[in-house]
N, C-alpha and C positions, 0 to 999 in steps of 0.2 A: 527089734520090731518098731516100723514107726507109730507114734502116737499118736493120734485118734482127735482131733480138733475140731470142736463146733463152732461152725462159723453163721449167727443167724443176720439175715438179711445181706448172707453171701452170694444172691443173684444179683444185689443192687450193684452202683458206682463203683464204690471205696471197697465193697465184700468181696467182688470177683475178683479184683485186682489181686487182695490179697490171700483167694482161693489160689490163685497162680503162684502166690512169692511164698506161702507156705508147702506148699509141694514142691518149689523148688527148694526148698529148705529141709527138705527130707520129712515133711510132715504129713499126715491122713487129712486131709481137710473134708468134715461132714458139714452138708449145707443146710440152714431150717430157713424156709421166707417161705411166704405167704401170697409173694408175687403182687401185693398190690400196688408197687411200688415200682416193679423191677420184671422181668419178663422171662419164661423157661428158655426162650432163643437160648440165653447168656450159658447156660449148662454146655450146650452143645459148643461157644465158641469157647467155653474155657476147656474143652477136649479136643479143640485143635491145637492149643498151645500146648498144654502139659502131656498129652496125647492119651487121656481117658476120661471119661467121667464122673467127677467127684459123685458120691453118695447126696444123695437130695432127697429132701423131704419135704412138702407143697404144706406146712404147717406153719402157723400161727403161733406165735412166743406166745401171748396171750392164754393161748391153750393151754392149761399146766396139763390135764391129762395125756393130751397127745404129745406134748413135748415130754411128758414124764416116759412115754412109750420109747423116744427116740432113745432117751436114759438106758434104757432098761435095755435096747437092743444093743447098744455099745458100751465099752471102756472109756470112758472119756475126760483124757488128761485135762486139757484146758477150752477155754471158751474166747469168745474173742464176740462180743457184742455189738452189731453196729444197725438191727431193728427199729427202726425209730423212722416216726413221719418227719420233713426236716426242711420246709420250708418256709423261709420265714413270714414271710407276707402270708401264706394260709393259715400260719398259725394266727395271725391277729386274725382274721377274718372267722377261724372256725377253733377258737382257744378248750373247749372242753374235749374236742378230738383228739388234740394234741398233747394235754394231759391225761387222758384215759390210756392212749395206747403207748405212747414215749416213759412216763412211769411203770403201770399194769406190767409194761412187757418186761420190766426190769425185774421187780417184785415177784414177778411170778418166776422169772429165770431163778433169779436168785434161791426163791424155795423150793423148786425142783433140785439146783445143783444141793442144796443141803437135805436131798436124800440120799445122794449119790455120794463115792468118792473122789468126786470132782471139786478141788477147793482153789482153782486158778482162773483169772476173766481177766479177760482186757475190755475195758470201756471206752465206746466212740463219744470222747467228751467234745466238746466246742469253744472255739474264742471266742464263741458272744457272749460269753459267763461275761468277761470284762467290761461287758457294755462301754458308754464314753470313758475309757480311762484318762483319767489325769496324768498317766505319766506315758511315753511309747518310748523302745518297746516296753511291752508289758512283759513280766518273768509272773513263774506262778506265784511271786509270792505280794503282786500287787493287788491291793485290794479291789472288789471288785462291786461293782459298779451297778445300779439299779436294770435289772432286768429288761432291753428293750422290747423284747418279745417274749409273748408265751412261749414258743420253740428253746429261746435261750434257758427259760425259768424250770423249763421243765428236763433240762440238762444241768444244771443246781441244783436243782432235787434231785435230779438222779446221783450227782455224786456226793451228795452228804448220805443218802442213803447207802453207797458204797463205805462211806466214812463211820457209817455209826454201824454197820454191819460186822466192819472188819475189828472195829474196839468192840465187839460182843463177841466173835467168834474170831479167836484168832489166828485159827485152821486155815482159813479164808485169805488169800493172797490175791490182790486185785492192784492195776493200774491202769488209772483214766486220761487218757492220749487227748491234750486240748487241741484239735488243729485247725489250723489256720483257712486256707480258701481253697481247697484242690479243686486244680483243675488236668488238662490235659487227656490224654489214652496212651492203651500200652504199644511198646514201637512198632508190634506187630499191626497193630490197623483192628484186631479181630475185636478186641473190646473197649468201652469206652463209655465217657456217658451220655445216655440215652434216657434223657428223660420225659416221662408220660407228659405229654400233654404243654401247654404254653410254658417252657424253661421261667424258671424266677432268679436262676442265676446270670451273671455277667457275658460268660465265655460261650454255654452253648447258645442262651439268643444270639448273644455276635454272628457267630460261624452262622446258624441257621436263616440269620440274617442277609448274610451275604451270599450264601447260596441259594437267596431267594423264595425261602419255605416261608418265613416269616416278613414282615415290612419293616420298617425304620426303626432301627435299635433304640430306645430311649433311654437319656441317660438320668437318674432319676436323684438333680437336685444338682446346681449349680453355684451353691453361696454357701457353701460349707465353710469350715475356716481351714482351708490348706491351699495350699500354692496353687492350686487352677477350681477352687471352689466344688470339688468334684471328690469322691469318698476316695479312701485310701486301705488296701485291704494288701494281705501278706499271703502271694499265692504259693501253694505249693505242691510240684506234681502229685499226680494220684499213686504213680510208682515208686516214688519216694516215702508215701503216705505209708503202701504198705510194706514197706521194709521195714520201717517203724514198726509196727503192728507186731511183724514177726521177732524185729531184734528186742521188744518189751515181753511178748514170751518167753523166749530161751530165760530172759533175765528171771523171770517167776519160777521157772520149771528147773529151773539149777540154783536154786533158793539164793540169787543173787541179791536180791532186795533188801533194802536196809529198814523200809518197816514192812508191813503187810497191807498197806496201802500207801500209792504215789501216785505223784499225777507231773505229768510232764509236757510241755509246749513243743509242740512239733508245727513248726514253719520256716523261709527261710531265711528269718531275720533280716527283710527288706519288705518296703511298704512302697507300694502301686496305684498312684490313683486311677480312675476310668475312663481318662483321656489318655492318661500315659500307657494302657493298658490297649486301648483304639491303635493309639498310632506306632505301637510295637506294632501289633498285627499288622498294620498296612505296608511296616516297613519289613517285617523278615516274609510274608505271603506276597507281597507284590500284589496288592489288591484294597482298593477303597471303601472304607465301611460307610455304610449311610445312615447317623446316626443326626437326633433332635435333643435337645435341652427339655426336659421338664421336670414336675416338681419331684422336693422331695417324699420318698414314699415312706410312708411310716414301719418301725419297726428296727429299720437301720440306724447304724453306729456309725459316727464323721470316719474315726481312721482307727486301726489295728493293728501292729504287726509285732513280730514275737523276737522274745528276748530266748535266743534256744541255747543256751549258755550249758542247762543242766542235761537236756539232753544232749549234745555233743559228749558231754564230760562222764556221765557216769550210764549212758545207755551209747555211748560210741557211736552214735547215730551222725550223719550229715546232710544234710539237703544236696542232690549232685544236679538237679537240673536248672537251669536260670530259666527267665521270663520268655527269653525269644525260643529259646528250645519248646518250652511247654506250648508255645502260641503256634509255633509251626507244626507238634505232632496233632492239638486239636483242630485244625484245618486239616491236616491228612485223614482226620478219624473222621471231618464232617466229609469227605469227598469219597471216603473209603464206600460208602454204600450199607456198608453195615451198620447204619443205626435204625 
């Protein structure tokens, strides 16, 4: 029988992707979002690929009652967490949002699953825990770094609270996936991301840049200290992202784990600054981005990119797409129509 996976804010980005790579993995993928983030379309394109429609429920993590209800309808082997608002610049702008709903959602999961016989989560951790690291790459075990954003802070609180959860309850088998920059869509064109409103990311202004939804991509902050003054971030496909996801389950769900909590850097151990990331694109798309210099915008980290040492080694995991691949499939995904 396959087993039964809650996947909440599996309409968003990173969630649907990984709706898809765990049914191809032989898994039930159950979906909980609240859509404010992400949009019902994504149900219907993730039944083009897998060819049904996962189970979905128009619910609120925050809700313990009605999430308790989802509980109660299902079996539910594991969890896989990725609810959370997550962008960075809104969060400095609107910092008590971001801690009410990015915490609450976790807290609440959390003591819902300990009604249940559900004692497995995967958590959508982040590389901005590291803020400026002193050292690149950064492996999990470098220290890290004063918090540049509430978004970031409020993902260190979320995993020390996975951290003092799992030393209280040691039933509780949980690992927090830090990753890196994903970008790209899936090869099929049908999902990808689509996100509400002005992008705060790199890749989709680009694309929507150039196909003229948007005006002059700005690049924001030219006197950084690295080789063209411009950040430096460690991208990594979105379909990559969720292989991950799925090969950190099986590892829980066949008591592979060596404690009952870990946490592991998922990127591809190469760092990309935002010119060099321009004129990929120009060079594998055959096409001119029309981009300005301005300042830096607060909130942001000079550079990032991962030391993926341990997951290679003991999660088998690899990164398989480079930089021109991901930049050529997110141009297919900005012209596919479906976003």
């Amino acid at each position: 029988m396959m087993k039964n996976i809650l996947v909440t804010g599996g309409l968003g980005y990173i969630g649907s992707h990984t709706v898809v790579a765990l049914h191809e993995a032989g898994f039930n993928p159950i979906i909980v979002d609240n859509c404010s983030n992400s949009s019902p379309l994504f149900l219907d394109r993730i039944a083009k690929i897998i060819g049904r429609a996962p189970l979905f429920y128009p619910v609120d993590v925050c809700d313990k009652k009605s999430l308790n209800e989802v509980f109660n309808s299902h079996e539910i082997q594991g969890v896989i967490h990725f609810a959370a608002f997550k962008s960075v610049g809104d969060s400095v702008k609107e910092p008590l949002k971001y801690y009410r709903n990015n915490i609450n959602s976790l807290l609440t999961l959390l003591e819902v699953m300990n009604r249940h016989p559900t004692s497995t989560i995967i958590f959508s951790s982040s590389c901005s825990l590291y803020g400026d690291a002193k050292e690149q790459p950064v492996k999990e075990t470098t220290p890290l770094e004063k918090s540049q954003s509430p978004y970031a802070h409020t993902k260190l609180v979320c995993e020390e609270i996975l951290t003092a959860t799992c030393f209280s309850e040691p039933q509780l088998n949980a690992i927090s996936l830090r990753y890196f920059n994903p970008i790209g869509a899936h090869q099929s064109t049908i999902i990808g991301e689509a996100p509400i409103g002005v992008p705060s990311n790199l890749i989709p202004f680009l694309t929507q840049s150039v196909a003229g939804i948007r005006g002059p991509l700005t690049v924001h902050g030219s006197d950084y200290d690295t080789p063209d003054g411009t950040c430096i971030r460690d991208y990594i496909h979105v379909v990559d992202l969720a292989a991950a996801h799925v090969i950190a389950l099986k590892r829980l769900l066949a008591k592979e784990n060596e404690t009952n909590y870990e946490l592991f850097n998922i990127g591809t151990g190469k760092g990309y600054s935002v010119l060099e990331c321009i004129k990929t694109f120009e060079e594998v798309n055959g096409i001119k981005v029309n981009y300005t210099m301005g300042p830096r915008r607060e909130g942001d980290v000079v550079k990032v990119w991962a030391d993926t040492t341990k997951a290679n080694e003991l999660l088998g995991w690899q990164a398989t797409f480079d930089l021109k691949e991901m930049l050529r499939i997110a141009w297919q995904w900005q012209l596919s129509g479906n976003l």
